[in-house]
PDB file of N, CA, C and O in Angstrom, chain B, residues numbered from 101:
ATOM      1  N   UNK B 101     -99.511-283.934 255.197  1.00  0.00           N
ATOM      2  CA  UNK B 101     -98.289-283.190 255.311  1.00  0.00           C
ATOM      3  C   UNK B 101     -98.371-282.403 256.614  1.00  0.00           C
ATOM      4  O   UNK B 101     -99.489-282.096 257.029  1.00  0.00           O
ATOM      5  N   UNK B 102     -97.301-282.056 257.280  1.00  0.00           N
ATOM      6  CA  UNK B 102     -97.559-281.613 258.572  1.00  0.00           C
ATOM      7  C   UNK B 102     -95.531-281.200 258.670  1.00  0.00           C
ATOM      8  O   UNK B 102     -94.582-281.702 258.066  1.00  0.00           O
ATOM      9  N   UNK B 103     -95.614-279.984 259.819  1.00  0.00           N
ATOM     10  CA  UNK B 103     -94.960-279.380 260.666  1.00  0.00           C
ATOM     11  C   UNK B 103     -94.214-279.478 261.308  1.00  0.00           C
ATOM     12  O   UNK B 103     -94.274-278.430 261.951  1.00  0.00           O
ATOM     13  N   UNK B 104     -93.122-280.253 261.825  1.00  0.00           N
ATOM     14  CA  UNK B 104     -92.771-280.881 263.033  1.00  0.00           C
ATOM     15  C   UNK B 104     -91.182-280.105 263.277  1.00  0.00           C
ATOM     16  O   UNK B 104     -90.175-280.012 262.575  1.00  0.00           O
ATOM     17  N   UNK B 105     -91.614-279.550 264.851  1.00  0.00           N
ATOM     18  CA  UNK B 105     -90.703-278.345 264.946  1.00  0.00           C
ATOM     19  C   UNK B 105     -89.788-278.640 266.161  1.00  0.00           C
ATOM     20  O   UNK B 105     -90.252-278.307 267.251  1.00  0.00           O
ATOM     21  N   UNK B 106     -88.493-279.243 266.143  1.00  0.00           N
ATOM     22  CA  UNK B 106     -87.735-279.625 267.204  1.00  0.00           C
ATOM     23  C   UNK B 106     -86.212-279.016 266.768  1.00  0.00           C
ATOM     24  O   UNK B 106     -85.731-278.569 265.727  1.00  0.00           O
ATOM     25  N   UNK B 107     -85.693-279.265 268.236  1.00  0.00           N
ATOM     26  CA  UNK B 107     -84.009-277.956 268.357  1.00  0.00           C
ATOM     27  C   UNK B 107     -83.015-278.745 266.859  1.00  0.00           C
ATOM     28  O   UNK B 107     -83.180-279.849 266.339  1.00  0.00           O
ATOM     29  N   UNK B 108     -82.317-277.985 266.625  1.00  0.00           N
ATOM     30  CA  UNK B 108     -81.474-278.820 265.853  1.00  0.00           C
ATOM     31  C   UNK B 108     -80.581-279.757 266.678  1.00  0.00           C
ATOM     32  O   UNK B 108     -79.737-280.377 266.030  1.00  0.00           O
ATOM     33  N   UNK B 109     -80.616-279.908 267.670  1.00  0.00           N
ATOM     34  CA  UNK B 109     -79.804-281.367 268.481  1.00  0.00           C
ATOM     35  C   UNK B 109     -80.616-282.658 268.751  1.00  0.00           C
ATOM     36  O   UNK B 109     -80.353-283.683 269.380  1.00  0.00           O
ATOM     37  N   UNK B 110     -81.790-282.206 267.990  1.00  0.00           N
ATOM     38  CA  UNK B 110     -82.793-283.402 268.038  1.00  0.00           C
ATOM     39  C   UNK B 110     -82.847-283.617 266.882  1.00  0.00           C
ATOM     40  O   UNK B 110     -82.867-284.737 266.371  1.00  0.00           O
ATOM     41  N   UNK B 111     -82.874-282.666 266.366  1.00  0.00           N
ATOM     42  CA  UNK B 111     -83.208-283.108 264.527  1.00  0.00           C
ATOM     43  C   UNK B 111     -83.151-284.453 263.812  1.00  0.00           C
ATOM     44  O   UNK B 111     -84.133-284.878 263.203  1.00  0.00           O
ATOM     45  N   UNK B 112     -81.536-285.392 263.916  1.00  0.00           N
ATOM     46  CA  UNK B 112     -81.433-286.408 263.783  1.00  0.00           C
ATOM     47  C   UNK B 112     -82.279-287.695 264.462  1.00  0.00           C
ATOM     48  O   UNK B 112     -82.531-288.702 263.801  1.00  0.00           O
ATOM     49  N   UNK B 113     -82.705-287.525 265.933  1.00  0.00           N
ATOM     50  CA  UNK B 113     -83.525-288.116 266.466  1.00  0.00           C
ATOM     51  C   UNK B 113     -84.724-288.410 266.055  1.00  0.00           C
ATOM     52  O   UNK B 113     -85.167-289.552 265.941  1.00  0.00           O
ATOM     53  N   UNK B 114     -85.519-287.002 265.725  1.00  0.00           N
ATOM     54  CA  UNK B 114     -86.815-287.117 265.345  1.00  0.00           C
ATOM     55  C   UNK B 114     -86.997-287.255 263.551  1.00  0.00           C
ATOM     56  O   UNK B 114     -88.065-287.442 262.969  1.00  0.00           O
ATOM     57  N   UNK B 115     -85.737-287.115 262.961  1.00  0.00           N
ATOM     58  CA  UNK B 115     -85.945-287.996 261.392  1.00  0.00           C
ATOM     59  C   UNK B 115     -85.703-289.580 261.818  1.00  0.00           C
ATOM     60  O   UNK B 115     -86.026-290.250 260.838  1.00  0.00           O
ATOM     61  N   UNK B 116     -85.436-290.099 262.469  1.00  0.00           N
ATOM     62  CA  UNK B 116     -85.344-291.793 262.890  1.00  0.00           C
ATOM     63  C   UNK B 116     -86.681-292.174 263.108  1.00  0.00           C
ATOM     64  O   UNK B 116     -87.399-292.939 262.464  1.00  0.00           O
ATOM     65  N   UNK B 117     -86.864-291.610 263.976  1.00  0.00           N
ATOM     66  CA  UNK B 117     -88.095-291.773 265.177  1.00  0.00           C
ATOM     67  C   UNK B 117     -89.428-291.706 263.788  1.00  0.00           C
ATOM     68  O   UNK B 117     -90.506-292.269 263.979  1.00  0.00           O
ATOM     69  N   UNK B 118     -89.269-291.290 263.051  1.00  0.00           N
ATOM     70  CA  UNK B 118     -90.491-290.653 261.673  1.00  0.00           C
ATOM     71  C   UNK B 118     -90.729-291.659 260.698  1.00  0.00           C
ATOM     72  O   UNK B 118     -91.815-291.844 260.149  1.00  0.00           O
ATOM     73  N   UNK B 119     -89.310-292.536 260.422  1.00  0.00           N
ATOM     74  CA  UNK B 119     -89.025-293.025 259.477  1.00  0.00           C
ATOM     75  C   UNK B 119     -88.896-294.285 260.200  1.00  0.00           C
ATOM     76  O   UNK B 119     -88.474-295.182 259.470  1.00  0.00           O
ATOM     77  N   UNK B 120     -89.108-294.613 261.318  1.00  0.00           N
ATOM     78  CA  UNK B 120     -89.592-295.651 262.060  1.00  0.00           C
ATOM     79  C   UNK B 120     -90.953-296.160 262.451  1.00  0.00           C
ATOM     80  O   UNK B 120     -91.331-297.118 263.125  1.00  0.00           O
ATOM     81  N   UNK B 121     -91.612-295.110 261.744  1.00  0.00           N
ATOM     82  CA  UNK B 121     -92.876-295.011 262.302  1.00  0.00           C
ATOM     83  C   UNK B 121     -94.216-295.851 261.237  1.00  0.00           C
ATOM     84  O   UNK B 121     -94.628-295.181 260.289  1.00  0.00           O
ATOM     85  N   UNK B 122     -94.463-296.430 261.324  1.00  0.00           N
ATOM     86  CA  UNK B 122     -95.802-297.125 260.686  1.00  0.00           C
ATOM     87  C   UNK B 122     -96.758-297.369 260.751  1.00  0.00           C
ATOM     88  O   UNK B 122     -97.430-298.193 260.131  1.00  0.00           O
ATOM     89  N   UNK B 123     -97.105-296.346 261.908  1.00  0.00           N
ATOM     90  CA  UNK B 123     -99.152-296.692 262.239  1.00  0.00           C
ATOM     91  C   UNK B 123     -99.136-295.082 262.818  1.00  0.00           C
ATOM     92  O   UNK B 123     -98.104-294.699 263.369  1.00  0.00           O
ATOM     93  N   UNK B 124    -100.271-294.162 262.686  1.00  0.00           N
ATOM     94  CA  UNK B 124    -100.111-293.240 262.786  1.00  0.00           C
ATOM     95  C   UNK B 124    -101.885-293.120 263.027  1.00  0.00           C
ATOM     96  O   UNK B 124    -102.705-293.089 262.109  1.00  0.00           O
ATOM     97  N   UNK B 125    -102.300-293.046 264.981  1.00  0.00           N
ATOM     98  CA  UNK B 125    -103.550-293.162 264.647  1.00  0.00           C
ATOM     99  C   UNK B 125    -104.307-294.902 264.395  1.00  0.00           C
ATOM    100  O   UNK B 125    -103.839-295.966 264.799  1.00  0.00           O
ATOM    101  N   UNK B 126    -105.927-294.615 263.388  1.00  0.00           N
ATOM    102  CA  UNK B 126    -106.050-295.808 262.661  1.00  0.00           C
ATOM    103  C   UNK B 126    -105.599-296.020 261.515  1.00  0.00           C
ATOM    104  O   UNK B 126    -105.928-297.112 261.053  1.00  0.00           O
ATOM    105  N   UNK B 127    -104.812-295.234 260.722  1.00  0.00           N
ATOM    106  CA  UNK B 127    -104.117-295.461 259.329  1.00  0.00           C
ATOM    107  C   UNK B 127    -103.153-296.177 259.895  1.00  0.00           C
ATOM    108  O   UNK B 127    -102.603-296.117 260.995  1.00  0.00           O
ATOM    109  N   UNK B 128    -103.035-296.868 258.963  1.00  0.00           N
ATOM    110  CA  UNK B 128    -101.757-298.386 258.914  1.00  0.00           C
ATOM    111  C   UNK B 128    -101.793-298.988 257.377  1.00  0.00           C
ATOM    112  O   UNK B 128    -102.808-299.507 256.912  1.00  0.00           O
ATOM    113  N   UNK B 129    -100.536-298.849 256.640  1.00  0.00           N
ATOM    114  CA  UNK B 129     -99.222-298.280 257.027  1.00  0.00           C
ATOM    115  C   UNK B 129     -99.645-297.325 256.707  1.00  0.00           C
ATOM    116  O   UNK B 129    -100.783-297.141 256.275  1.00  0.00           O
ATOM    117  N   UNK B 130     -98.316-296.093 256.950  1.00  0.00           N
ATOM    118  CA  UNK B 130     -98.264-294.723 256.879  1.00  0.00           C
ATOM    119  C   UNK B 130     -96.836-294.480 255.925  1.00  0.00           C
ATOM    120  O   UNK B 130     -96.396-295.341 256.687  1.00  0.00           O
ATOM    121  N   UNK B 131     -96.345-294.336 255.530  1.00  0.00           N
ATOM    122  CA  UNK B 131     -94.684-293.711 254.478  1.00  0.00           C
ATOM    123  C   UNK B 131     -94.160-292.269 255.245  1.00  0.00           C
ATOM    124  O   UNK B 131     -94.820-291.365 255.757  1.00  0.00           O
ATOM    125  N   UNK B 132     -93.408-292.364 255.168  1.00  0.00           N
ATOM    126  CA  UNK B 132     -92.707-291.054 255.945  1.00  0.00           C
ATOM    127  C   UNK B 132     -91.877-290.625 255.080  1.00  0.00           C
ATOM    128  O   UNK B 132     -90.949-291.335 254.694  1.00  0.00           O
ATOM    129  N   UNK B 133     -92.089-289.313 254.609  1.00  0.00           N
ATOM    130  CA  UNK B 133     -90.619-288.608 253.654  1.00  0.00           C
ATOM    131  C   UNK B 133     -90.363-287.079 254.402  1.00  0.00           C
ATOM    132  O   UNK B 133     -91.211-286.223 254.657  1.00  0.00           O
ATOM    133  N   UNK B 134     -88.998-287.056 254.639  1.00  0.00           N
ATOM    134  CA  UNK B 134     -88.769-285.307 254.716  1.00  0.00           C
ATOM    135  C   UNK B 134     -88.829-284.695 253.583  1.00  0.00           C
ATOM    136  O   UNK B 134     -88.297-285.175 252.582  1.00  0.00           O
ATOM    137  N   UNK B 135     -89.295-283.877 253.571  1.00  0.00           N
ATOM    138  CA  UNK B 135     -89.680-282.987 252.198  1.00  0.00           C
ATOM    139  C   UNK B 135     -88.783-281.941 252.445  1.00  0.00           C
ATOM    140  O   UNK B 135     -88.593-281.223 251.463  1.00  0.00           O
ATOM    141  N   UNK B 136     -88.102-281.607 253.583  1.00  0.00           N
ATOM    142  CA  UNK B 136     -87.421-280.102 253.814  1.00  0.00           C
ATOM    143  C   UNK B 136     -86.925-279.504 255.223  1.00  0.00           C
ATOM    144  O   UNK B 136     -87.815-279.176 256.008  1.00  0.00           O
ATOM    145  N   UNK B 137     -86.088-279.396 255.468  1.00  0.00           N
ATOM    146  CA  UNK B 137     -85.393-279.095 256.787  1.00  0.00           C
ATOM    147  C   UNK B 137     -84.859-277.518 256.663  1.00  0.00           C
ATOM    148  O   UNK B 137     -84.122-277.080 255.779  1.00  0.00           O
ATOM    149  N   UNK B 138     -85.447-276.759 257.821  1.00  0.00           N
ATOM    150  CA  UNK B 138     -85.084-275.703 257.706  1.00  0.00           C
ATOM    151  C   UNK B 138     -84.822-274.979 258.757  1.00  0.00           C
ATOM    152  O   UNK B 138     -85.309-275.356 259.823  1.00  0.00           O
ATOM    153  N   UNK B 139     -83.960-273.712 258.732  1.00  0.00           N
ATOM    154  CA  UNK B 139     -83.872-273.109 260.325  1.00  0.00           C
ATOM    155  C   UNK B 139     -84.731-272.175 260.924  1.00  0.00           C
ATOM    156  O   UNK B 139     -84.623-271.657 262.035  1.00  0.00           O
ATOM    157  N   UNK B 140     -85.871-271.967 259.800  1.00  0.00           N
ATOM    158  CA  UNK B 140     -86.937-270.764 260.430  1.00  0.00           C
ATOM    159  C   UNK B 140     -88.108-271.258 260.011  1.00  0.00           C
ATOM    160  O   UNK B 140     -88.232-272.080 259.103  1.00  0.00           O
ATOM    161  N   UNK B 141     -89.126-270.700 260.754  1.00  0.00           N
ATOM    162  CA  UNK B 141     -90.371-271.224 260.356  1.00  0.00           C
ATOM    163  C   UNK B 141     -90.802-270.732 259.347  1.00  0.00           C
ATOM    164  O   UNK B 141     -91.741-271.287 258.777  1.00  0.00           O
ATOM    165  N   UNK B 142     -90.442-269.975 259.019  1.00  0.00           N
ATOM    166  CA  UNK B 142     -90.921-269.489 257.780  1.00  0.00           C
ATOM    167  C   UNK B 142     -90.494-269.591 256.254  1.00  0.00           C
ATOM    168  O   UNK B 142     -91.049-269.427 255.168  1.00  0.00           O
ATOM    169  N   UNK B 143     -89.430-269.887 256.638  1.00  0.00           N
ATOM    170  CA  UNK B 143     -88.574-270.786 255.392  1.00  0.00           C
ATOM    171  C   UNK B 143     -89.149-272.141 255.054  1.00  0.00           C
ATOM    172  O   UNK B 143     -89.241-272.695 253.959  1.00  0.00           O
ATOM    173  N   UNK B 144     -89.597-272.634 256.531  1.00  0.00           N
ATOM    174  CA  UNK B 144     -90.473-273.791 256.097  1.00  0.00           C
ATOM    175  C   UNK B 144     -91.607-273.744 255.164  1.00  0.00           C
ATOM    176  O   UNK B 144     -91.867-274.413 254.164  1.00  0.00           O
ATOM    177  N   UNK B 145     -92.307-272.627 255.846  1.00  0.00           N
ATOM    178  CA  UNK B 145     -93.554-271.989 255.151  1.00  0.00           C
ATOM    179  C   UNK B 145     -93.430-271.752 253.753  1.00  0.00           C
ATOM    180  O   UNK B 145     -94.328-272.061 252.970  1.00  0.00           O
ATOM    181  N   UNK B 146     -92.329-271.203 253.388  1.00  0.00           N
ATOM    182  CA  UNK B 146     -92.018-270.812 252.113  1.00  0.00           C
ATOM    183  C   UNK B 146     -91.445-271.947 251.526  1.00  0.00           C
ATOM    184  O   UNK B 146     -90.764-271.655 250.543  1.00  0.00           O
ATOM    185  N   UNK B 147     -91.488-273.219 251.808  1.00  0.00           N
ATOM    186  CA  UNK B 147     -90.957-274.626 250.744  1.00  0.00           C
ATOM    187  C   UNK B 147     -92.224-275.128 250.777  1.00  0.00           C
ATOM    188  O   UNK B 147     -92.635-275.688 249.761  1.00  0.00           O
ATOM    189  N   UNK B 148     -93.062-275.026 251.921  1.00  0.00           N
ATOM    190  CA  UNK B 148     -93.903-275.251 251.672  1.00  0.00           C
ATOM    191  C   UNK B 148     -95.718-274.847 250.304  1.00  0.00           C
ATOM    192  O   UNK B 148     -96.477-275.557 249.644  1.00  0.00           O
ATOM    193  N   UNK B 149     -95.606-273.728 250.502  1.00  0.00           N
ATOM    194  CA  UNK B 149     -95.896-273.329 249.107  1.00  0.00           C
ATOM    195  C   UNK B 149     -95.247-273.555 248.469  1.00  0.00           C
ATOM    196  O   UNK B 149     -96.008-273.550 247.501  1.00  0.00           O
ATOM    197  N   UNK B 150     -93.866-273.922 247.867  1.00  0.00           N
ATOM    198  CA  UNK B 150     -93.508-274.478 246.823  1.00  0.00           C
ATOM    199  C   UNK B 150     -94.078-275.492 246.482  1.00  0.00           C
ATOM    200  O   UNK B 150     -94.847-275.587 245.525  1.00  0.00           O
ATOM    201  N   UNK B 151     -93.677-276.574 247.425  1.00  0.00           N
ATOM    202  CA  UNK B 151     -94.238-277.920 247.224  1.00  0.00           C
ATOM    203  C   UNK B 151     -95.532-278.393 246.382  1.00  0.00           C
ATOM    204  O   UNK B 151     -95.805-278.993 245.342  1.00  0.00           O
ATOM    205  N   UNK B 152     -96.398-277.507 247.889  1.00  0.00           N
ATOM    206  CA  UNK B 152     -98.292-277.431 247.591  1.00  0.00           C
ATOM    207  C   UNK B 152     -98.213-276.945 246.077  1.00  0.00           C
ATOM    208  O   UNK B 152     -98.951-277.682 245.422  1.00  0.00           O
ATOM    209  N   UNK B 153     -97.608-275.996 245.271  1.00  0.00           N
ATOM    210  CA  UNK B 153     -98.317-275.430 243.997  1.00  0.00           C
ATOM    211  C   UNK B 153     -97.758-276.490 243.299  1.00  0.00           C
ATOM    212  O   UNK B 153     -98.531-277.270 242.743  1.00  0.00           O
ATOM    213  N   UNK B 154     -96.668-276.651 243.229  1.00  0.00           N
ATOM    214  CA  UNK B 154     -95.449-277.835 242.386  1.00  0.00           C
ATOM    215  C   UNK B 154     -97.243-278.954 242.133  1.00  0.00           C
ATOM    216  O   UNK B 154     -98.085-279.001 241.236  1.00  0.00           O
ATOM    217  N   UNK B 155     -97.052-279.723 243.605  1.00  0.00           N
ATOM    218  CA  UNK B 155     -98.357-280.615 243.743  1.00  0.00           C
ATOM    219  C   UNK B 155     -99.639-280.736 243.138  1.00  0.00           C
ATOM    220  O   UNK B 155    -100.263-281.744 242.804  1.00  0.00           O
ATOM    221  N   UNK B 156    -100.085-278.816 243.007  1.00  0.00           N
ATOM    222  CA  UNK B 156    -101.384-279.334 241.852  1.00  0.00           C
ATOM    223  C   UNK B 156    -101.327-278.903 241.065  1.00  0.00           C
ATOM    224  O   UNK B 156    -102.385-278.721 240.463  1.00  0.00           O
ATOM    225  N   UNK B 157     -99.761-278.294 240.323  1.00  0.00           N
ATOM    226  CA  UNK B 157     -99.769-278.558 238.912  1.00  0.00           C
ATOM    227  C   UNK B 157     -99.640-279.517 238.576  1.00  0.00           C
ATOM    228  O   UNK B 157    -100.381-279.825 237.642  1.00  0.00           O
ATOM    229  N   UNK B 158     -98.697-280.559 239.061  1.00  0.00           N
ATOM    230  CA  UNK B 158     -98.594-282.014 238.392  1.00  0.00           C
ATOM    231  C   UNK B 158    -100.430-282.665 238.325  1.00  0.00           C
ATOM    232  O   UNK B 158    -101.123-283.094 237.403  1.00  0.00           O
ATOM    233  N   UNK B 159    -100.631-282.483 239.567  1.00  0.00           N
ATOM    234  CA  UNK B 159    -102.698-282.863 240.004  1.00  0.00           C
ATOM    235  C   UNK B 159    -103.306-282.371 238.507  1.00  0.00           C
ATOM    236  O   UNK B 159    -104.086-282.982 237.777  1.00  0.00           O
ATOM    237  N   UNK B 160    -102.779-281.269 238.339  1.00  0.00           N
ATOM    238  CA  UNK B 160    -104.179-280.577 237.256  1.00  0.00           C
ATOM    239  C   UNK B 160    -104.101-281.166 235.844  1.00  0.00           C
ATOM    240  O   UNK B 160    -105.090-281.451 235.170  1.00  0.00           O
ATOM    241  N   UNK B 161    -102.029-281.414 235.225  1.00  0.00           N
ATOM    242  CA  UNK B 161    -101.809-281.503 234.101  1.00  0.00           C
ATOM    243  C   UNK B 161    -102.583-283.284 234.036  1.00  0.00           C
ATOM    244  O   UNK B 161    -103.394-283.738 233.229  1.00  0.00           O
ATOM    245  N   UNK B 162    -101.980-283.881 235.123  1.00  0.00           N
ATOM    246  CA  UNK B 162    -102.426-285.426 235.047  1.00  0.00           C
ATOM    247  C   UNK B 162    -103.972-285.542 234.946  1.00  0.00           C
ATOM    248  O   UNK B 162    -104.360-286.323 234.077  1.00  0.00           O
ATOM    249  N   UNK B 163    -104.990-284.862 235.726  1.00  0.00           N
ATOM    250  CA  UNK B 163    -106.487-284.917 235.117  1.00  0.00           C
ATOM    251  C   UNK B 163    -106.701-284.345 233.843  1.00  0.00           C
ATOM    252  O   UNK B 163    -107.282-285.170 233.137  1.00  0.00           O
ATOM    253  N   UNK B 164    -106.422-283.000 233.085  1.00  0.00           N
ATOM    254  CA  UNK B 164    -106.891-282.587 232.032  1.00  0.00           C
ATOM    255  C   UNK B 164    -106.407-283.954 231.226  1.00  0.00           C
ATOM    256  O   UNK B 164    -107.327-284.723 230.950  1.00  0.00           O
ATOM    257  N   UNK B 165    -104.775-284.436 230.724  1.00  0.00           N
ATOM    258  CA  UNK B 165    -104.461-285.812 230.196  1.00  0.00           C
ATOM    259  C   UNK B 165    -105.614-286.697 230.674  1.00  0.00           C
ATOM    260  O   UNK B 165    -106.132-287.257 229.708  1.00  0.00           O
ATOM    261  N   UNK B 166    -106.012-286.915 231.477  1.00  0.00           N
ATOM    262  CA  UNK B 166    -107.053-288.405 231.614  1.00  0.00           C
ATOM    263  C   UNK B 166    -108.133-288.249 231.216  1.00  0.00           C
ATOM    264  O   UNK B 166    -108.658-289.208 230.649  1.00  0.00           O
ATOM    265  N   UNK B 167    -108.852-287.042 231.348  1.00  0.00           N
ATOM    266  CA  UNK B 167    -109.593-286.193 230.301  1.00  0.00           C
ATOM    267  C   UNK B 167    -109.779-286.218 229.137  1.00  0.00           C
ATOM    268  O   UNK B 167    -110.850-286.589 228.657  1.00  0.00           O
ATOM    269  N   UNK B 168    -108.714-285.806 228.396  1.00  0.00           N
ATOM    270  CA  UNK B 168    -108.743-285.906 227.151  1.00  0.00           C
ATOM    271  C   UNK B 168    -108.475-286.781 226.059  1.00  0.00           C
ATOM    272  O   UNK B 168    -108.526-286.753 224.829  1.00  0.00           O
ATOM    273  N   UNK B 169    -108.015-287.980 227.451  1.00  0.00           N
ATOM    274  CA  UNK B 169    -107.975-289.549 226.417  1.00  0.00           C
ATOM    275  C   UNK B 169    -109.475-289.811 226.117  1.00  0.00           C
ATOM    276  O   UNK B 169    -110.011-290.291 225.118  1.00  0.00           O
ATOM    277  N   UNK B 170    -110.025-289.323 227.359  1.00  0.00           N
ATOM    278  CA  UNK B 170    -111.525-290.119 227.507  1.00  0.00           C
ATOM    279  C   UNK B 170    -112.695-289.473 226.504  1.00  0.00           C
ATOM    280  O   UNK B 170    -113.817-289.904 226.236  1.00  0.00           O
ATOM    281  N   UNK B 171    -112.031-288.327 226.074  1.00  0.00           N
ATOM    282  CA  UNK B 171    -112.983-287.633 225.103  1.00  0.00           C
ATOM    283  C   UNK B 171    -112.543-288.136 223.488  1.00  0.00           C
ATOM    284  O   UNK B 171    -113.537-288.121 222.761  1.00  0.00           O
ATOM    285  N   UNK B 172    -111.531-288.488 222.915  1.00  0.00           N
ATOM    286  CA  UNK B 172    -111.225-289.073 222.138  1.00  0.00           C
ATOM    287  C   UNK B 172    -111.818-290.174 221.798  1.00  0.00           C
ATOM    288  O   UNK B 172    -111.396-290.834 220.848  1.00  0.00           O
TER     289      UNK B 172
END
């Protein structure tokens, strides 16, 4: 997950340019999703902790479940 900070008259450009993109580096393929468009950095910041916690609650509930099949 990563940052990517351009004017809003590019904005449309650089969601193409992202979602065009399939080698990134030596990883090949790569998936591209916007997760969130925003006008301050810090608003970013702040979806961003959303996201991240959202992320390892689903992470935590899905291991304790795989867990507790396996103890059964």
């Amino acid at each position: 997950m990563f940052i990517l900070r351009v004017g809003r008259e590019n904005l449309e450009m650089a969601q193409t340019c992202m979602l065009l993109t399939t080698k990134i580096g030596s990883v090949d393929p790569v998936r591209v999703r916007v997760l969130h468009v925003g006008g301050t950095l810090e608003k970013v910041e702040q979806k961003y902790k959303v996201l991240s916690e959202n992320w390892l609650e689903t992470t935590n509930k899905k291991l304790e479940n795989k867990f507790a099949s396996l103890q059964e």
